[in-house]
PDB file of N, CA, C and O in Angstrom:
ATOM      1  N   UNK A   1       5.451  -9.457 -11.517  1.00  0.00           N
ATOM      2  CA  UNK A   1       5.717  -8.558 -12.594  1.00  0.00           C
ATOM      3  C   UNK A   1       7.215  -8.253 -12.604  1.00  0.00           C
ATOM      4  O   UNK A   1       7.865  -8.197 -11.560  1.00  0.00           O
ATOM      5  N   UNK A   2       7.801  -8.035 -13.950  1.00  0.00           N
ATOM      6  CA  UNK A   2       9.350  -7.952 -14.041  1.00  0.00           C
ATOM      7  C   UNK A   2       8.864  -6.848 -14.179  1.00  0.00           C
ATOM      8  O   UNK A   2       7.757  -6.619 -14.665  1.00  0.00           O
ATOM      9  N   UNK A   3      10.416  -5.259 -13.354  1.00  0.00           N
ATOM     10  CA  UNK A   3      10.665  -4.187 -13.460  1.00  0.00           C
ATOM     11  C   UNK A   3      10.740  -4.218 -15.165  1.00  0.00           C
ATOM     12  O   UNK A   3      10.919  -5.239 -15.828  1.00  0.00           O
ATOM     13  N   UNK A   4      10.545  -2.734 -15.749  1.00  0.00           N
ATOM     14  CA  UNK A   4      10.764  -2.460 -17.228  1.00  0.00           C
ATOM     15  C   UNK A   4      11.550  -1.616 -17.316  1.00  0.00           C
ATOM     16  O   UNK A   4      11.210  -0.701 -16.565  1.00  0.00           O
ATOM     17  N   UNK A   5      12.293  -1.431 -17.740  1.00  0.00           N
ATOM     18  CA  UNK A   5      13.286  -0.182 -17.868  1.00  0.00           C
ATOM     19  C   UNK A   5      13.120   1.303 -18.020  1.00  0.00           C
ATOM     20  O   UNK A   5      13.887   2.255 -18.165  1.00  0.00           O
ATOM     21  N   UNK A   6      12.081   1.167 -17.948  1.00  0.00           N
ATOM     22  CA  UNK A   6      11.719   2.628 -17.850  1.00  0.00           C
ATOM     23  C   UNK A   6      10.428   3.205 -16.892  1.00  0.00           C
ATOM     24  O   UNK A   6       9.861   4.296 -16.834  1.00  0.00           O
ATOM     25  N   UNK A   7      10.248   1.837 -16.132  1.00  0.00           N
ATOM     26  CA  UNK A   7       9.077   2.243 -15.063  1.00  0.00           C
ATOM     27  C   UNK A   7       9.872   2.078 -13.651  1.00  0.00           C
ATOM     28  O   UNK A   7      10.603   1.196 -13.201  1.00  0.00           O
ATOM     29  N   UNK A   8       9.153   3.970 -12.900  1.00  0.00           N
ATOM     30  CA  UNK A   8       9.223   4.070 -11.720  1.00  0.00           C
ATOM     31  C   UNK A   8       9.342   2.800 -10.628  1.00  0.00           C
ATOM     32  O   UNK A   8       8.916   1.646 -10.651  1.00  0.00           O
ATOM     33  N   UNK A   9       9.951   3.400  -9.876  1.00  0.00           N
ATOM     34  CA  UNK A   9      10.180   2.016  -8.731  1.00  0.00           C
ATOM     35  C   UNK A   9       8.593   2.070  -7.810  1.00  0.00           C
ATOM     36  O   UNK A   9       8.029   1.088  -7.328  1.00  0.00           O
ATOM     37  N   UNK A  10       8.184   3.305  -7.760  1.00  0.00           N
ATOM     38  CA  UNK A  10       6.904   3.400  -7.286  1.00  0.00           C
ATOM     39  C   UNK A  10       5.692   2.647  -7.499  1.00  0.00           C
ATOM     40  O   UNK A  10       4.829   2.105  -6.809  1.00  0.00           O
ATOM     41  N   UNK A  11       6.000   2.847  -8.901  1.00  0.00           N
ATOM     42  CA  UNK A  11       4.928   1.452  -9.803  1.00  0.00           C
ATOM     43  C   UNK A  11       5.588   0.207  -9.438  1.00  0.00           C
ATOM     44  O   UNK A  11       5.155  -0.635  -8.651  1.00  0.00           O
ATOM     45  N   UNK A  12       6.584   0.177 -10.031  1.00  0.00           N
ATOM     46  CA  UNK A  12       6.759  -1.326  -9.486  1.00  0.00           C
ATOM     47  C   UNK A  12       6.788  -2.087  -7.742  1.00  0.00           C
ATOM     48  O   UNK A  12       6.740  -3.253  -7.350  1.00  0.00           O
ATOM     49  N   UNK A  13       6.873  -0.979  -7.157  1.00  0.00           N
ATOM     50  CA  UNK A  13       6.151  -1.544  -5.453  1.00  0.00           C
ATOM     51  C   UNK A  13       5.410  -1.613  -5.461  1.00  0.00           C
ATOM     52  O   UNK A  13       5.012  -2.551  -4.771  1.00  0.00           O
ATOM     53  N   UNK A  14       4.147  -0.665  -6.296  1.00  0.00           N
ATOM     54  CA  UNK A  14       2.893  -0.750  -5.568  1.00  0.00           C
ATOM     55  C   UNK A  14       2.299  -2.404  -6.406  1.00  0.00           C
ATOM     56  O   UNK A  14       1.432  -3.118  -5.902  1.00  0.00           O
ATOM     57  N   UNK A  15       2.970  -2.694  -7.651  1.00  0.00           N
ATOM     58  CA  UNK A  15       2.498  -4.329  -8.298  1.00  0.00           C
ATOM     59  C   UNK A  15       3.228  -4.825  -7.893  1.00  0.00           C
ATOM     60  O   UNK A  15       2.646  -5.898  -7.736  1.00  0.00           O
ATOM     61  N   UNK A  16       4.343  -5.004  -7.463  1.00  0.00           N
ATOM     62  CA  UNK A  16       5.124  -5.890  -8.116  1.00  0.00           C
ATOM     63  C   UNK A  16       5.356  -7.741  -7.668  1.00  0.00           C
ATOM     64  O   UNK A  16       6.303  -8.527  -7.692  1.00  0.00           O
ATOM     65  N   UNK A  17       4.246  -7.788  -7.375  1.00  0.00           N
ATOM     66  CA  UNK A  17       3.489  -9.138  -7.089  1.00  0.00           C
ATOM     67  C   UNK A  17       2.163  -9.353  -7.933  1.00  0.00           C
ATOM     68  O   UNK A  17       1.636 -10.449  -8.121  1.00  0.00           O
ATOM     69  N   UNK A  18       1.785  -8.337  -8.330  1.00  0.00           N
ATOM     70  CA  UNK A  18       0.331  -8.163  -9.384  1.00  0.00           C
ATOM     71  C   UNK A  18       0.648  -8.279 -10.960  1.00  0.00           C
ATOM     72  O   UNK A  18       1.233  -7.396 -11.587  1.00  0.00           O
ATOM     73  N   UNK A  19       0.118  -9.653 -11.592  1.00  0.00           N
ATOM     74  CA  UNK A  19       0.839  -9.348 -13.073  1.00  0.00           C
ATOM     75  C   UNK A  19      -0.577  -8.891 -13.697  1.00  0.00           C
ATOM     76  O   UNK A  19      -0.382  -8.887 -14.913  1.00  0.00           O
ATOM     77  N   UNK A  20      -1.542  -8.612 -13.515  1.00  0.00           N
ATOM     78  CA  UNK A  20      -3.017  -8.379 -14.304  1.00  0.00           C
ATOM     79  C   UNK A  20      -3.465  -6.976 -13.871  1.00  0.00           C
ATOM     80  O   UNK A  20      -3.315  -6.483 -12.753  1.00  0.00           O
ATOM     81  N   UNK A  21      -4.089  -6.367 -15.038  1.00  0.00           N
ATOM     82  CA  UNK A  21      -5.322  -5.236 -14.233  1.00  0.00           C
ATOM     83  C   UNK A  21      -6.087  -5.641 -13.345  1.00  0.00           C
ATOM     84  O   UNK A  21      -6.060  -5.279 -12.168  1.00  0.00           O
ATOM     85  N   UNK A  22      -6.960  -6.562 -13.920  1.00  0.00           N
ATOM     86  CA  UNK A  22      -7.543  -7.368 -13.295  1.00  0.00           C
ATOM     87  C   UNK A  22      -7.233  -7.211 -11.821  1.00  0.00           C
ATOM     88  O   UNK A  22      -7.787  -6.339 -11.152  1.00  0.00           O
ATOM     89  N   UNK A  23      -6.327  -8.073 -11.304  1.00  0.00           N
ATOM     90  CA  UNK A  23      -5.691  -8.051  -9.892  1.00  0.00           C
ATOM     91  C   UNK A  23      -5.278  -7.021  -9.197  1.00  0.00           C
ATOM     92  O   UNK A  23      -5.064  -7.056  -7.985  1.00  0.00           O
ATOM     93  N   UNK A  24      -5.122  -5.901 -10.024  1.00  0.00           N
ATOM     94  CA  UNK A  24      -4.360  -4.130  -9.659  1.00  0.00           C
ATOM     95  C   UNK A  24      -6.067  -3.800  -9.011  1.00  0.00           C
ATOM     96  O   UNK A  24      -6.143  -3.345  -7.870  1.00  0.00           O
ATOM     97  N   UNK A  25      -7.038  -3.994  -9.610  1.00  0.00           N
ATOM     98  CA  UNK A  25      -8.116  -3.066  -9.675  1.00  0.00           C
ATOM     99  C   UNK A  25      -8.956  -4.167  -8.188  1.00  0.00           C
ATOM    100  O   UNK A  25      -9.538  -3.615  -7.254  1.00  0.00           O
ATOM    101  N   UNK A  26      -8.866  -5.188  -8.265  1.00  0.00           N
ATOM    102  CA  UNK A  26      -9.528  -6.057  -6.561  1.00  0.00           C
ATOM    103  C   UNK A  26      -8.793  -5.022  -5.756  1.00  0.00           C
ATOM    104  O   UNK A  26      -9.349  -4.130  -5.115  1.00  0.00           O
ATOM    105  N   UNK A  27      -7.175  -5.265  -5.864  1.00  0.00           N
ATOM    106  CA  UNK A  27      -6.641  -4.315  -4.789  1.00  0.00           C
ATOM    107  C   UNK A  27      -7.081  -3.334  -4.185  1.00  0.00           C
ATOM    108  O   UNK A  27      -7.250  -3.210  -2.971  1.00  0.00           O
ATOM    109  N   UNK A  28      -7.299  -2.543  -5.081  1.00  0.00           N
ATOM    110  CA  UNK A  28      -7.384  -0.898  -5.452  1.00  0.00           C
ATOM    111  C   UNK A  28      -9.246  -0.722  -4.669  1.00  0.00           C
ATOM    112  O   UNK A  28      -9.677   0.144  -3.908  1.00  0.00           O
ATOM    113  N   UNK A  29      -9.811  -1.706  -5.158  1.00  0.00           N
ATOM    114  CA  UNK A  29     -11.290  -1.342  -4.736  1.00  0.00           C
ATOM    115  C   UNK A  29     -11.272  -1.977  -3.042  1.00  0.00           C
ATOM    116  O   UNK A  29     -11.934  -1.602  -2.074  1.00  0.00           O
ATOM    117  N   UNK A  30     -10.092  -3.222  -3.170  1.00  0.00           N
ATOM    118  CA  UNK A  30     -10.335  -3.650  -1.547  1.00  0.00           C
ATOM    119  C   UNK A  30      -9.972  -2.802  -0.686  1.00  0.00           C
ATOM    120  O   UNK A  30     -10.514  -2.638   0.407  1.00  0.00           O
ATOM    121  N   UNK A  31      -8.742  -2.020  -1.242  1.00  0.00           N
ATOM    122  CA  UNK A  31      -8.297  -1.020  -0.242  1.00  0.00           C
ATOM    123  C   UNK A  31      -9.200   0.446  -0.173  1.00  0.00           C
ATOM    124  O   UNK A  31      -9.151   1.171   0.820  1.00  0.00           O
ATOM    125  N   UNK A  32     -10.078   0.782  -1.450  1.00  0.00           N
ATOM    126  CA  UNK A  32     -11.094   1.642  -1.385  1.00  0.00           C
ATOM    127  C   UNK A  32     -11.958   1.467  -0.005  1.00  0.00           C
ATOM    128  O   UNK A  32     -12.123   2.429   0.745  1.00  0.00           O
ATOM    129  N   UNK A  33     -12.606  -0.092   0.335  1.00  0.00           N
ATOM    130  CA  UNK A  33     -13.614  -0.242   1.292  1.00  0.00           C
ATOM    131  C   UNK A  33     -13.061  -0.183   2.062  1.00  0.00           C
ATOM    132  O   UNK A  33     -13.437   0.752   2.769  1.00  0.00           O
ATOM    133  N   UNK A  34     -11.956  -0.866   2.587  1.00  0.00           N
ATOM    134  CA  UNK A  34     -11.387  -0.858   3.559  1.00  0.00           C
ATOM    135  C   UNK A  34     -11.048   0.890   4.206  1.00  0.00           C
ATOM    136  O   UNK A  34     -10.908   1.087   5.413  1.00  0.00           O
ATOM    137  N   UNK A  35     -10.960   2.011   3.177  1.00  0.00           N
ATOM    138  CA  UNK A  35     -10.512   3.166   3.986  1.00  0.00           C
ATOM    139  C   UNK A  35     -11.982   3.351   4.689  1.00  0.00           C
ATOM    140  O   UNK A  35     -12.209   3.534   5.885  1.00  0.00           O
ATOM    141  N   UNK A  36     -13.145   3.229   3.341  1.00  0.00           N
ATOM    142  CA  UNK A  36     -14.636   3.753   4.227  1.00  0.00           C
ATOM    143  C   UNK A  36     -14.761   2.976   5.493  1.00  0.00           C
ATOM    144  O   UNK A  36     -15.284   3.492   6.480  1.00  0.00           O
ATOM    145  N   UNK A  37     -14.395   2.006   5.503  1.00  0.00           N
ATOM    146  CA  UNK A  37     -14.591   1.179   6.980  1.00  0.00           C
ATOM    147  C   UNK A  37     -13.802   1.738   7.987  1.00  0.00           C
ATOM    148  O   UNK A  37     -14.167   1.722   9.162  1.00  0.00           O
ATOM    149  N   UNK A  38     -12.498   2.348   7.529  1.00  0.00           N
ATOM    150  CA  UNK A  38     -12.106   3.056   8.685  1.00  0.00           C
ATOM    151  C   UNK A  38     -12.484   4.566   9.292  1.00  0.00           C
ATOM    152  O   UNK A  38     -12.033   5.320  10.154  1.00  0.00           O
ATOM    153  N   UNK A  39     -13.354   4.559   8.529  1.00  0.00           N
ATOM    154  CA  UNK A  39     -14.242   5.967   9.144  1.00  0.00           C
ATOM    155  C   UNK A  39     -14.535   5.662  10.514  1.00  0.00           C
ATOM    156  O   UNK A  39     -14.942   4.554  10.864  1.00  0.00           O
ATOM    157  N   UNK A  40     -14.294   6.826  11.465  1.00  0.00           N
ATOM    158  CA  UNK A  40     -15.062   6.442  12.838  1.00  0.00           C
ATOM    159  C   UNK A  40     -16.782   6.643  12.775  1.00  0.00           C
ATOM    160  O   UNK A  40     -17.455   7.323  13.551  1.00  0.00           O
ATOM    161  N   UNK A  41     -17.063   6.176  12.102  1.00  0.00           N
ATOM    162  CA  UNK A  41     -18.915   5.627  12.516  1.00  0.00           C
ATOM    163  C   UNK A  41     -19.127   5.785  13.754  1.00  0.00           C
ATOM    164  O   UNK A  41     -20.083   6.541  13.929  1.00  0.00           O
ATOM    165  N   UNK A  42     -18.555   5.321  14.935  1.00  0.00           N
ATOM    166  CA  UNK A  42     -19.151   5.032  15.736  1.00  0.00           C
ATOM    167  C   UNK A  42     -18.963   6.279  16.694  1.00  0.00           C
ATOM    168  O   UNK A  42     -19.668   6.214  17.701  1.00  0.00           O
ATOM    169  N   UNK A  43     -18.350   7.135  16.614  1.00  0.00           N
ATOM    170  CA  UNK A  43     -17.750   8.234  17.489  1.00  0.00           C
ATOM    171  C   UNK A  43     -18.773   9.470  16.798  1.00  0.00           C
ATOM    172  O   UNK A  43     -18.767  10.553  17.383  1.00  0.00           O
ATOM    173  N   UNK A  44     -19.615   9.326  15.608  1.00  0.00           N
ATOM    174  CA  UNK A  44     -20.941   9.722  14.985  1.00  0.00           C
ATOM    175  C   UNK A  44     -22.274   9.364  15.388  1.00  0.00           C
ATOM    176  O   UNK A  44     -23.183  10.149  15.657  1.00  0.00           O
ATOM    177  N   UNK A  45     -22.313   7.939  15.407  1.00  0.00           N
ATOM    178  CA  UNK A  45     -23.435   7.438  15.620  1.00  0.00           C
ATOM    179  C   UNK A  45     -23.394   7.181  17.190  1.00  0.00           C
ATOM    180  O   UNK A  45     -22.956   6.033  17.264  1.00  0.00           O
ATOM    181  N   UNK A  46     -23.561   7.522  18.154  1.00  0.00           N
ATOM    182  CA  UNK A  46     -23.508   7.363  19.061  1.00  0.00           C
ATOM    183  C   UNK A  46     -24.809   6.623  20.020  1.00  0.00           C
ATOM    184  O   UNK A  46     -24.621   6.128  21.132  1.00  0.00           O
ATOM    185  N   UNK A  47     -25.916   6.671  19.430  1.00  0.00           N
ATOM    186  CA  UNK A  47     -27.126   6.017  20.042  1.00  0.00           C
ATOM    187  C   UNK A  47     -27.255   4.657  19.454  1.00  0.00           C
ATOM    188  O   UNK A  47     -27.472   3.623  20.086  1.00  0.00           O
ATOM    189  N   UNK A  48     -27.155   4.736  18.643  1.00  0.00           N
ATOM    190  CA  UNK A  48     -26.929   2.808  17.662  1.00  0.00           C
ATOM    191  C   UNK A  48     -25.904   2.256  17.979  1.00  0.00           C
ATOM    192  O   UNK A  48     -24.772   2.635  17.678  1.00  0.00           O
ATOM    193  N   UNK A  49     -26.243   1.132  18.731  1.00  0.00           N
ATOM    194  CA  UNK A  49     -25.737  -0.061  20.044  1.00  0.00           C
ATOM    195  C   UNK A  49     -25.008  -0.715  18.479  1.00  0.00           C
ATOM    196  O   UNK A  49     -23.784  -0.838  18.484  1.00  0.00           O
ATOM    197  N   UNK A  50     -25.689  -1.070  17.333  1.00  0.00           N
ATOM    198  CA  UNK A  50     -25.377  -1.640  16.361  1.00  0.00           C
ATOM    199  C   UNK A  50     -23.767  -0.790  15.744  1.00  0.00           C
ATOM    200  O   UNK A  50     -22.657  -1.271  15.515  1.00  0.00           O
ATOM    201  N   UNK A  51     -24.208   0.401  15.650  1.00  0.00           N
ATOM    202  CA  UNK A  51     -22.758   0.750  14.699  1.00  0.00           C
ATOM    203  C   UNK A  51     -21.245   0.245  15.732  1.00  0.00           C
ATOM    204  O   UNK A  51     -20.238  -0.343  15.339  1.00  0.00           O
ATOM    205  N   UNK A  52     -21.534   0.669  16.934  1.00  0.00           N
ATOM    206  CA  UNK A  52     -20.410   0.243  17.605  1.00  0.00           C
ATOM    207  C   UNK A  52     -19.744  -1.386  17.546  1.00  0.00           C
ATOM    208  O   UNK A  52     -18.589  -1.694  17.839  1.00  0.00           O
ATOM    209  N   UNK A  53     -20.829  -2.290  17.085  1.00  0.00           N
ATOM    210  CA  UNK A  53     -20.673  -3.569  17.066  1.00  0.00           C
ATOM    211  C   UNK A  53     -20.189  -4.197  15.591  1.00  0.00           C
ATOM    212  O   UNK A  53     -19.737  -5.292  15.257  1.00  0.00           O
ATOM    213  N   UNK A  54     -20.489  -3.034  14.918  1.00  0.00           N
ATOM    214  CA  UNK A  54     -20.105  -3.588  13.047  1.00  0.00           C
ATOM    215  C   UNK A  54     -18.796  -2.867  12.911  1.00  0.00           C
ATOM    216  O   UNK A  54     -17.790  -3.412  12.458  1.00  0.00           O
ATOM    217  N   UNK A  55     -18.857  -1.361  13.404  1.00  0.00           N
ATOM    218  CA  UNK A  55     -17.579  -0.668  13.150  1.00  0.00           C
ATOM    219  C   UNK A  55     -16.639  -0.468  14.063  1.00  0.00           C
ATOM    220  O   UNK A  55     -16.630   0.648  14.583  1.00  0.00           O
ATOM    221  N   UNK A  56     -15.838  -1.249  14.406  1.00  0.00           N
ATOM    222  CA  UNK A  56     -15.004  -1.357  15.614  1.00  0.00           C
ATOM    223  C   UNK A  56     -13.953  -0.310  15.613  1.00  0.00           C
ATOM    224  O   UNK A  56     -13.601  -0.045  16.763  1.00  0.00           O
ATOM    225  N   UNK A  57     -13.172   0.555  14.452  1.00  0.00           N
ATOM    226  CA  UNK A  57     -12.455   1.584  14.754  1.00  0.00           C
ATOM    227  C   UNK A  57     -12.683   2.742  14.994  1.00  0.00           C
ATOM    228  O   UNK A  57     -12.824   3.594  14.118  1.00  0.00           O
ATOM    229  N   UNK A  58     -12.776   3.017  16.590  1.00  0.00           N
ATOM    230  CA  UNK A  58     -13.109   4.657  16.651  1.00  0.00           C
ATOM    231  C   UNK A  58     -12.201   5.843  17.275  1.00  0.00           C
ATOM    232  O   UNK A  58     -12.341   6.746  18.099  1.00  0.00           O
ATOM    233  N   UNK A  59     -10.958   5.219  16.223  1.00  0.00           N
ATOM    234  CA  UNK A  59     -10.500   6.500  15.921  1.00  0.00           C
ATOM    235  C   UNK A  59      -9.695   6.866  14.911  1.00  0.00           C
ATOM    236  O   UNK A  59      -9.417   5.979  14.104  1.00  0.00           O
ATOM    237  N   UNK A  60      -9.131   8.216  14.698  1.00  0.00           N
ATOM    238  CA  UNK A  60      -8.945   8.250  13.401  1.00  0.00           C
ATOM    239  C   UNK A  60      -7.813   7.894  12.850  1.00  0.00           C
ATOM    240  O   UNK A  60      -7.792   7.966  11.621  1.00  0.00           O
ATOM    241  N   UNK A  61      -6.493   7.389  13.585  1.00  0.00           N
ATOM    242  CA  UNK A  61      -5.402   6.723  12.868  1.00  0.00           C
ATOM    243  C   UNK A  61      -5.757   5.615  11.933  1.00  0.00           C
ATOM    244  O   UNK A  61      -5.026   5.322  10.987  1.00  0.00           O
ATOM    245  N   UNK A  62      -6.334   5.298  12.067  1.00  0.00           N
ATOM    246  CA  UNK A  62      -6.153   4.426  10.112  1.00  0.00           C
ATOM    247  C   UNK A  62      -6.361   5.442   9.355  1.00  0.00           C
ATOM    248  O   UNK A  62      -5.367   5.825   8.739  1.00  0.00           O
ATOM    249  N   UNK A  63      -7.587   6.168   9.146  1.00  0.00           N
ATOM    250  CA  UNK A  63      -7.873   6.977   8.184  1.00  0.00           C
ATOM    251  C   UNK A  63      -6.574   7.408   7.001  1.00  0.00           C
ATOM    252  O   UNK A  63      -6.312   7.276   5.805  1.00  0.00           O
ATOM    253  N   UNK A  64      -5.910   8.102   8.470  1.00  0.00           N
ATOM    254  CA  UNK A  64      -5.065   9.316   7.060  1.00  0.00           C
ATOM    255  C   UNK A  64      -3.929   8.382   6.769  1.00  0.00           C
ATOM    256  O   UNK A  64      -2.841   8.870   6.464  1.00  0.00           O
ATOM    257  N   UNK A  65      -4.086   7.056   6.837  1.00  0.00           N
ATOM    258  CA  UNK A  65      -2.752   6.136   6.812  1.00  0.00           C
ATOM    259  C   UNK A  65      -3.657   5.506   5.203  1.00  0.00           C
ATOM    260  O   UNK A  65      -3.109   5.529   4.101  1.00  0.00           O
ATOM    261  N   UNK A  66      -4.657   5.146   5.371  1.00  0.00           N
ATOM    262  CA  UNK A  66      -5.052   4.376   4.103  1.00  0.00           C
ATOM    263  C   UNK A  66      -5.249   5.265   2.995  1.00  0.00           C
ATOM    264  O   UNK A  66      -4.970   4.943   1.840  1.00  0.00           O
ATOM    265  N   UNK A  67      -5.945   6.895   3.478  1.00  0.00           N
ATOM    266  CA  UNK A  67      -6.057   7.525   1.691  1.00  0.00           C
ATOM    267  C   UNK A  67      -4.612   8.024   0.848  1.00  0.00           C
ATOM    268  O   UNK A  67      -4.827   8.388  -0.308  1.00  0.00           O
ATOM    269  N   UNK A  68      -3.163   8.076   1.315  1.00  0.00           N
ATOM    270  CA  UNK A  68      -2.311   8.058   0.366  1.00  0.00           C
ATOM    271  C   UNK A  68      -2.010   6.391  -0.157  1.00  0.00           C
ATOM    272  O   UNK A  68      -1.377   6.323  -1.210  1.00  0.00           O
ATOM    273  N   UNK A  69      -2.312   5.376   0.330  1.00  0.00           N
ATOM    274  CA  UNK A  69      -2.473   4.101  -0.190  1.00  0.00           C
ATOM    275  C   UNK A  69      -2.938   4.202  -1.339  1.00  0.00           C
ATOM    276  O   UNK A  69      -2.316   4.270  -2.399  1.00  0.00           O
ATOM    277  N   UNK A  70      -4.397   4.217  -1.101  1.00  0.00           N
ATOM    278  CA  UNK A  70      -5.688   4.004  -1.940  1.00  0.00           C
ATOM    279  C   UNK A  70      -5.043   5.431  -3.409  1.00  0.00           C
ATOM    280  O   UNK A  70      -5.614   5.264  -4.487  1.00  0.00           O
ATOM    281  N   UNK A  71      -4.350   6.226  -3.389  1.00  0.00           N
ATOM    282  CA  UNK A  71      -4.015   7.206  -4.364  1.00  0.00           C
ATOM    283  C   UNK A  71      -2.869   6.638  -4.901  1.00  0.00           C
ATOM    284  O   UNK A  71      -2.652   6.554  -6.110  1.00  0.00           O
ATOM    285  N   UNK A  72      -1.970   6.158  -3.824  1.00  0.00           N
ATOM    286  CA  UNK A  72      -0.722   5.397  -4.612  1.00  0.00           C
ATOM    287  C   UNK A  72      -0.904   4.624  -5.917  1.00  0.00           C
ATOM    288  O   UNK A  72      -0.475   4.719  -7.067  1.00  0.00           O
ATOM    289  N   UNK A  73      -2.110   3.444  -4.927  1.00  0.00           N
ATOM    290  CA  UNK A  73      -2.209   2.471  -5.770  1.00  0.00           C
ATOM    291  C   UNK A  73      -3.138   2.892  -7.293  1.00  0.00           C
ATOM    292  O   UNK A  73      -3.084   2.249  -8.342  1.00  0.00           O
ATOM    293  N   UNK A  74      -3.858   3.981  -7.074  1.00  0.00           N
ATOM    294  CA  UNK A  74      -4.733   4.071  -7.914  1.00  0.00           C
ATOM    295  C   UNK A  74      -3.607   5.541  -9.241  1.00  0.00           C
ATOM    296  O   UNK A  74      -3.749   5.718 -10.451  1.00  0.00           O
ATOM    297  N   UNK A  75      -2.983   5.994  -8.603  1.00  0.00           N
ATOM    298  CA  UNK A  75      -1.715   7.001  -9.530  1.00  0.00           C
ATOM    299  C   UNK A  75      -0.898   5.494 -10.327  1.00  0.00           C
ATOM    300  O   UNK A  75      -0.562   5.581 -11.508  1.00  0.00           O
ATOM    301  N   UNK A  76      -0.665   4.261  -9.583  1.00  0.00           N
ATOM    302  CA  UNK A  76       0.155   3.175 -10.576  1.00  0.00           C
ATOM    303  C   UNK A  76      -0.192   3.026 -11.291  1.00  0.00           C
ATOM    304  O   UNK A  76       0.286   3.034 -12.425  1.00  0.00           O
ATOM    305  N   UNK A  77      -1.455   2.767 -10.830  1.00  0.00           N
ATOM    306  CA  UNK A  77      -2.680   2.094 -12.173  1.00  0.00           C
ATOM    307  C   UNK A  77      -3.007   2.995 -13.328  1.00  0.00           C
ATOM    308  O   UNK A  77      -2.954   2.458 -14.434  1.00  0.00           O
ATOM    309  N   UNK A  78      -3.312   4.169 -13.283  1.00  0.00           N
ATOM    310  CA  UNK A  78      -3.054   4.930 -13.933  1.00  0.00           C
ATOM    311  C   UNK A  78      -1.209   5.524 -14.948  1.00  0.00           C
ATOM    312  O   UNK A  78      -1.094   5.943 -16.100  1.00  0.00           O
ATOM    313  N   UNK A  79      -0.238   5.315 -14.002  1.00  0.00           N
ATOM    314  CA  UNK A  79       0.721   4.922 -14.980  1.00  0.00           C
ATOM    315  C   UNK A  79       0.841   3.886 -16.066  1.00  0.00           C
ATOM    316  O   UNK A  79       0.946   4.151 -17.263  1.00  0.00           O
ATOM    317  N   UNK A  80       0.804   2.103 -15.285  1.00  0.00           N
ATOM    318  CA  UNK A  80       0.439   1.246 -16.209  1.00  0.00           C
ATOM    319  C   UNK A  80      -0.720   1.268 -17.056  1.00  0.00           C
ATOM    320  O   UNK A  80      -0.925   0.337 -17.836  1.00  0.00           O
ATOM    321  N   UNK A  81      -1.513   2.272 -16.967  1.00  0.00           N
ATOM    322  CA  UNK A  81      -2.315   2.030 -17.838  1.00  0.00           C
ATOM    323  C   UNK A  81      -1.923   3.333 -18.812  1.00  0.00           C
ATOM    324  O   UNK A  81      -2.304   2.950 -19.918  1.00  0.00           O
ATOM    325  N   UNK A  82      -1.481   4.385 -18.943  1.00  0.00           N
ATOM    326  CA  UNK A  82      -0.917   5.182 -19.983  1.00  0.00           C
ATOM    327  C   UNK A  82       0.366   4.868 -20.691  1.00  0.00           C
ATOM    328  O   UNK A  82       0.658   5.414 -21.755  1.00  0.00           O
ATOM    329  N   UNK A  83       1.293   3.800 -19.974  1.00  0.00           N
ATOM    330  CA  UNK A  83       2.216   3.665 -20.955  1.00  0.00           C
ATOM    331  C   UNK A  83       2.051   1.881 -21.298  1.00  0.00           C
ATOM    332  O   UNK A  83       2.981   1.081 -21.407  1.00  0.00           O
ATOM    333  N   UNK A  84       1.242   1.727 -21.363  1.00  0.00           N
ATOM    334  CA  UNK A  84       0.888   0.134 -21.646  1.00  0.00           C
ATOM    335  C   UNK A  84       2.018  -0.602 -21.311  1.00  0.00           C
ATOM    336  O   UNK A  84       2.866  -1.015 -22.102  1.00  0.00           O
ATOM    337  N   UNK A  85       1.995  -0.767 -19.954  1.00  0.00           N
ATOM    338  CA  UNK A  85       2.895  -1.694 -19.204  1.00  0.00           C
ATOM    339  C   UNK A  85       2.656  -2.979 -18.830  1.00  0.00           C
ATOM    340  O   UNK A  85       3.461  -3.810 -18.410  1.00  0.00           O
ATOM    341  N   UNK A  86       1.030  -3.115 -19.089  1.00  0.00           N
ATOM    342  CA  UNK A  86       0.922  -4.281 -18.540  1.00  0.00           C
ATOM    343  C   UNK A  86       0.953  -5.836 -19.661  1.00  0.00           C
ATOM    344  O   UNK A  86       0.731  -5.860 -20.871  1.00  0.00           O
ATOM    345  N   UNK A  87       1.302  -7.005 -18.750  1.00  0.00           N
ATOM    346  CA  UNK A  87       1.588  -8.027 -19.637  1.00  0.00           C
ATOM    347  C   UNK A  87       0.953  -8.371 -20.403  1.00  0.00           C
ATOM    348  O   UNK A  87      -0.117  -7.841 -20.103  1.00  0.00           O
ATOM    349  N   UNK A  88       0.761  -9.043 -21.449  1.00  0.00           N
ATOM    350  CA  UNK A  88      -0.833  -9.700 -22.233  1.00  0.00           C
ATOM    351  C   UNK A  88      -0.890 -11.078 -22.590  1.00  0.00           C
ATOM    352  O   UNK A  88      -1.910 -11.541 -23.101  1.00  0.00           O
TER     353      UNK A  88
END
């Protein structure tokens, strides 16, 4: 994506390899699962031999690292999508 002259540098980091909604919104939902996966499950579930084996992070540094991500990316998307920035 080319910078526009009147869009934040913010927006343009959080695309600026993404020229589609399309491609903004995989992101946006991959990095959605990815925060629930960093929930510690397993520091909860403590009797299920299983959660410890599916959810391997148990603790909470990812957490508060991925939900200003997941808002970044999803506040861009919401810019490009109010000032119709994106290509067609």
């Amino acid at each position: 994506m080319e910078k526009k002259e009147h869009m934040p540098m913010w927006v343009f980091l959080a695309f600026s390899s993404i020229n589609t909604k399309k491609g903004a919104l995989i992101l946006i939902w991959s990095c959605v699962i990815f925060t629930l996966y960093c929930f510690p499950f397993s520091l909860f579930f403590t009797e299920q031999a299983w959660v410890k084996q599916v959810f391997l992070i148990d603790d909470w540094s990812w957490l508060p690292m991925m939900v200003p991500i997941v808002l970044w990316y999803y506040l861009s998307l919401r810019w490009m999508n109010k000032n119709k920035a994106w290509e067609s």
